[in-house]
C-alpha positions, 0 to 999 in steps of 0.5 A: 500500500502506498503511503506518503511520509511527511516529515514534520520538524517543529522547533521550540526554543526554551531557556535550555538544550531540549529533545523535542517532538511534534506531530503537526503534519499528518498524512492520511492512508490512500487505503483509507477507512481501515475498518468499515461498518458491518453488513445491515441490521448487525450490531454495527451496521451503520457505523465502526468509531473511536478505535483503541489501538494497543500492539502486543507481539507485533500484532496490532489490536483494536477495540472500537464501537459500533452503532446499529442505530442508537444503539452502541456495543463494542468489538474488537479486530486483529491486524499484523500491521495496523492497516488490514483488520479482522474482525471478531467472530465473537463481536460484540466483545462487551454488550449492554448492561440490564435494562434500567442499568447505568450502561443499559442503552448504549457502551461505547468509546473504548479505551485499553491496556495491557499490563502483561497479563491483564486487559483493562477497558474503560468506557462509556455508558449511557443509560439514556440520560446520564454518561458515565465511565465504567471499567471491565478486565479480560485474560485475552481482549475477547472475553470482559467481566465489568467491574462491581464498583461501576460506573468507576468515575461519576458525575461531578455535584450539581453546578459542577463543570463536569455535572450533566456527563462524562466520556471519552476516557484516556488512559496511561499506566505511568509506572503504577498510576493509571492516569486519565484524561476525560470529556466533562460537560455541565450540559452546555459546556464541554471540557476536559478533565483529569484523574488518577488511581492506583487500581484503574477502578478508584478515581479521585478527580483533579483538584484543578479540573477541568484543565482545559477547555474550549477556544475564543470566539472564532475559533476552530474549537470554540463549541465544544471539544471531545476525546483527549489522546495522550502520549506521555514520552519522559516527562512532556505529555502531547495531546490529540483531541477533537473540537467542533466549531459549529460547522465542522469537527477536526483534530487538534494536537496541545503539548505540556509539561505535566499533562495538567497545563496544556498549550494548543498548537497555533496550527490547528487544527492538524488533521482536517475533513476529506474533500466533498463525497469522501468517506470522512468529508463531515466530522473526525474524531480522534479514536488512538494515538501510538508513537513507534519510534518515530513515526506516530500513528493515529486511527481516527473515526470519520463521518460522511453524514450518514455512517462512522469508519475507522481510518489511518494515519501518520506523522513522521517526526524528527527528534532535534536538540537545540540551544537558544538562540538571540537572533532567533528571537527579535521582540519582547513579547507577553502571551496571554495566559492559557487556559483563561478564564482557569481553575485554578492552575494556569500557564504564562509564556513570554519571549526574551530576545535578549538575557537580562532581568526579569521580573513577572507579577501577579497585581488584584484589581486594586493593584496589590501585588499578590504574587512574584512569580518571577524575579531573577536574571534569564538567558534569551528564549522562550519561557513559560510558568505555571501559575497555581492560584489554589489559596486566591479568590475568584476574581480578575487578575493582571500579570505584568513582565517586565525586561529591561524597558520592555513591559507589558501587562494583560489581564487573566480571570480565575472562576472557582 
């Protein structure tokens, strides 16, 4: 099958030297979709969606979710290379609860892994009114038990931003804590949030939830956003999500330092629709995400307006060490704070062309300084801090950089 590579380098330049990725360019599969709906009036047929790709023993395995017509169950699917799929004989894999049940209606939006010995799977249910993550474990991929404790990550209290539903889950075992990403909605907003465990079935949500949300007016994500991917490589996090701005729904990439404060790529979105009559011309949604070596690879769900499939794509990325550099750099500049309005953590990034003194302060709306952030001599670069607002008020607030003679200052909203 012929498959064009781009290359994609994206260079940033922090105070220090730094290994840096980024998968900004992406080349659809000419094969494309990989996976397609199953024949009429089957458990899925009339959509295959938001696949979870893991490779164990150099085969490729998917759990995805199909739709008959409102109704969602999951299957699964065997590839040698990530492109070819089989599907189950004994699809669908996990079905609907009881009737009356929290996952009764509809189970969909798989996410898995495995520990060496167990399948661990986390899900949507719906019980048609309420969206909810529950958790279920298998010995081979095939056969689940779901979990007593479900649904294992609830809804948030009333008036909370996560209140009306959760979906969409992500996970990564880091070592011996499961680490999710999640899609959060109050019923009108839609956000992402965090969570961690030590056993994949007890959750304790994010202080700081959510930890990040939709774009400005105007923007490519200004509606609402949906299906955090995330790839943890040492110590920096990437972000594959799909948003919607009230016409179209595409895939965006985000980076951090912690997998909590997330900068959006000023690129985005990365993956956009097909031309008018392809098979992915409506919508996108981000399903999988995996980087082998180089080359990441993505299995995203598109929508021609009538069904859901299942396609293929990459990014080749090139790892580049670098030092700053002056001249790369020609003007001061103070970026606005990101995610603004927060809660309560949020990050500041600024750009020095030049080394010399720098100060950044936090001022009320009295202009009191409430906090000095920064108050020291720093190299030429980009730079970026994280602000954690836990012991202030909700409220307005300014930050003020000051570098010489450049100063600058912009205003940031905490909402508690």
């Amino acid at each position: 099958m012929n498959r064009k590579i781009i290359i994609a380098l994206v260079v940033i330049l922090f105070g220090g030297s730094t290994d840096l990725f980024a998968q900004t360019v992406w080349t659809k599969d000419s094969g494309n979709p990989v996976l397609s709906f199953g024949t009429f009036g089957s458990w899925e047929g009339e959509g295959a969606v938001l696949p979870s790709v893991i490779i164990e023993s150099e085969t490729y395995k998917m759990w995805y979710h199909g739709n008959n017509g409102g109704i969602s169950r999951i299957g699964y699917a065997s590839s040698p290379d990530g492109v070819t799929w089989t599907k189950s004989e004994s699809n669908p894999v996990l079905d609907l609860g009881p009737s009356g049940s929290w996952d009764g209606v509809s189970i969909l939006e798989p996410t898995v892994l495995f520990d060496g010995s167990i399948y661990h799977m986390w899900y949507q249910g719906y019980d048609g009114s309420s969206r909810r993550i529950g958790y279920a474990s298998s010995p081979d991929g095939v056969t689940w038990t779901k979990s007593q404790a479900n649904p294992v990550l609830d809804t948030g209290s009333v008036g909370s931003w996560d209140s009306s539903e959760l979906r969409s889950p992500f996970v990564i075992l880091d070592g011996e804590l499961y680490r999710m990403w999640y899609t959060g909605s109050d019923g009108s907003d839609q956000q992402f949030g965090y969570a961690t465990s030590t056993d994949g079935v007890s959750w304790t949500k994010h202080v700081g939830n959510p930890i990040m949300g939709r774009g400005v007016g105007g923007s490519w994500d200004d509606v609402w956003m949906a299906s955090p991917r995330v790839i943890m490589d040492g110590s920096s996090y990437e972000m594959l999500y799909s948003a919607f701005d009230g016409s179209n729904v595409r895939i965006g990439y985000a980076t951090s330092q912690d997998g909590l404060a997330w900068i959006k790529y000023d690129g985005n979105p990365v993956l956009n629709q097909g031309s008018n009559g392809t098979w992915d011309d409506k919508f996108l949604f981000v399903g999988s995400v995996r980087l082998d070596v180089s080359t990441y690879e993505m299995w995203y769900g598109g929508f021609d307006g009538g069904t859901w499939r299942i396609g293929y794509a990459t990014s080749i990325v090139v790892p580049v060490s670098v030092q700053p550099s002056e001249a790369l750099i020609e003007t001061f500049s103070l970026s606005q704070n990101f995610p603004n309005p927060f809660n309560p953590v949020t990050v500041i990034e600024y750009a020095l062309p030049k080394s010399g003194d720098v100060s950044l302060t936090i001022y009320n709306l009295l202009g009191e300084e409430v906090t000095r952030l920064v108050s020291e001599n720093q190299q030429a670069g980009y730079h970026k801090v994280n602000l954690d607002a836990s012991s202030l008020v909700s409220g307005i607030y300014f930050y003020r950089l000051q570098a010489g003679d450049f100063v600058r200052t912009r205003k940031m909203v905490l909402l508690k």
